[in-house]
N, C-alpha and C positions, 0 to 999 in steps of 0.2 A: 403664462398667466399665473399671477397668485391668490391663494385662498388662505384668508387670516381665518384660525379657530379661534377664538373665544370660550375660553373655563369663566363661568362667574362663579365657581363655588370656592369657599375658601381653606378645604378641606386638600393640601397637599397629596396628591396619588389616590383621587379618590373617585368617585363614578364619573363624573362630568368630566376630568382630565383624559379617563380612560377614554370615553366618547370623545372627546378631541384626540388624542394619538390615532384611534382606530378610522374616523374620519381622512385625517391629515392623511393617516399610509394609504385608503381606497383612492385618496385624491394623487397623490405623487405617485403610483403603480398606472395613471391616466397622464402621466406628464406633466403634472400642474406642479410648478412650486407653492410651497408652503410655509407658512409660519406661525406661532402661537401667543398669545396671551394667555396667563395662568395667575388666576387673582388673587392664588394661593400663595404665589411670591410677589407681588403687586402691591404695593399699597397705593391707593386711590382714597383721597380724601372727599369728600362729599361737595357736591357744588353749594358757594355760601350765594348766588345769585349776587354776585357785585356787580355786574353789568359791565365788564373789564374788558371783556370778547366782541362787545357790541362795538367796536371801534378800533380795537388793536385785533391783532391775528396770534396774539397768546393769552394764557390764562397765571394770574398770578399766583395759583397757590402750589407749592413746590414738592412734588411730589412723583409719583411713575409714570402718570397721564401722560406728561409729556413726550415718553419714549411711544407710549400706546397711539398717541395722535401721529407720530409717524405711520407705525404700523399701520394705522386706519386708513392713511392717505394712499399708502403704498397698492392695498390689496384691492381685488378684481373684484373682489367676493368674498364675502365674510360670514361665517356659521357659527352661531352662539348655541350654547352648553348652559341651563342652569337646573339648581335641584331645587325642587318645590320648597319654601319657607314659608309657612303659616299661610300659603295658598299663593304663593306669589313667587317671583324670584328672588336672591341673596340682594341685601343689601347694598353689598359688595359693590353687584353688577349693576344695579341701578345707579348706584355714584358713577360709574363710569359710561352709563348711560347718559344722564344729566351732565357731566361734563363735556361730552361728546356735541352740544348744544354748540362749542365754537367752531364745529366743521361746521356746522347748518350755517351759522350767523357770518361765515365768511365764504359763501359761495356754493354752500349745498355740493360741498365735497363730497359725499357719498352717494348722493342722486344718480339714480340709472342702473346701482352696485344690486350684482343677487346677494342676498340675503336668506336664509335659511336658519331654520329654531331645532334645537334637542334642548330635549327635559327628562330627568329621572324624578323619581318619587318614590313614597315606602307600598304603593297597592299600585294594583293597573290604572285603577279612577283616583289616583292621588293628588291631582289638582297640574298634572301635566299640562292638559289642554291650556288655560286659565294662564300659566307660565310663557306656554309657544304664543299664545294670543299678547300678552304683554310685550315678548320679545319681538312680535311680527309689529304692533303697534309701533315700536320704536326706528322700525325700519322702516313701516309707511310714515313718519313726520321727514325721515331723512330721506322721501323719496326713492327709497332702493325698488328694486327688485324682487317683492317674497316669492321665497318656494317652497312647498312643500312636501312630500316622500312622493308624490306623483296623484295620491288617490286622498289624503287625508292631509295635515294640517305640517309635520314635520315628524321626529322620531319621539317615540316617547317610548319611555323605559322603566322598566319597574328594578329599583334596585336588591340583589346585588344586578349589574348589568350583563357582567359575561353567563350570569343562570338565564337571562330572560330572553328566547328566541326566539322570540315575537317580535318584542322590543327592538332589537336589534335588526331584525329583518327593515324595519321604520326606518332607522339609522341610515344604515347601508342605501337602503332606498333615496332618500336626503340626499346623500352626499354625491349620490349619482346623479342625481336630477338636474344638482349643483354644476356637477360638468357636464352633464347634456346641455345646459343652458347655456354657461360658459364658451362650451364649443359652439353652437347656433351660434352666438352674439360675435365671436369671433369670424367666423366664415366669410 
């Protein structure tokens, strides 16, 4: 089974990548293959709502999405990464959220998929929750699967990441829940 990470930050090698690498090795040290999106080499254009998806099974605006709609398609289960922006997530990742509208509008492609949210920010209360809540939003419209670290809502990190041992225990917790789940559904 495979588990897509998701970086929405656009910060090359930065907190949110590190939380996807360290995700990604808990999940394949479980047998799970793995694979990433990193929106820091990504470019993803914004959806202009042309309504183009409503009737074809592509999107016309020419850009990386279209390698990422593979990856979407492919994956068991998908764990998104993003860092707090004026209380919200990256831009970035929202584009690629809202593109992501022609899995839904051709068959609720991702329906049934677990799902799982990591957030960093600059303080423990930095607007992480507010983040996971947006990213689990987008997982309930696409019908997935939300999970969370077992006890609270998903990982939430104060950055730098590798200082916060807290934080990370979140993480860690996440990405096992993820294949606890993973394996039940498979059974």
């Amino acid at each position: 089974m495979k588990i897509l990470g998701i970086s929405g930050s656009p910060t090359e090698n930065g907190n949110n990548e590190k939380l996807i690498d360290h995700v990604l090795k808990i999940a394949e040290s479980r047998d799970f293959e793995t694979e990433k999106v990193l929106l820091s080499s990504n470019k993803i254009e914004p959806c202009n709502a042309c309504d183009v998806c409503r009737d074809q099974e592509s999107c016309p605006i020419d850009d990386d999405m279209e390698s990422v709609y593979g990856k979407l398609k492919e994956a068991d289960a998908i764990i998104v990464s993003s860092p707090v922006y004026f209380g919200s997530m990256t831009a970035q990742l929202k584009a690629l959220f809202d593109r992501s509208v022609l899995l839904r509008r051709n068959g609720f492609v991702l329906n049934n998929r677990p799902g799982a949210a990591l957030s960093v920010g600059g303080s423990r209360n930095g607007g992480q929750e507010k983040v996971i809540q947006t990213i689990h939003d987008w997982m309930h419209i696409h019908g997935m699967i939300v999970i969370g670290d077992g006890g609270h809502f998903g990982g939430i990190v104060q950055k730098p990441v590798e200082n916060d041992e807290v934080g990370m225990k979140t993480v860690e917790d996440t990405i096992n829940k993820m294949c606890d789940v993973l394996e039940m559904l498979n059974r």
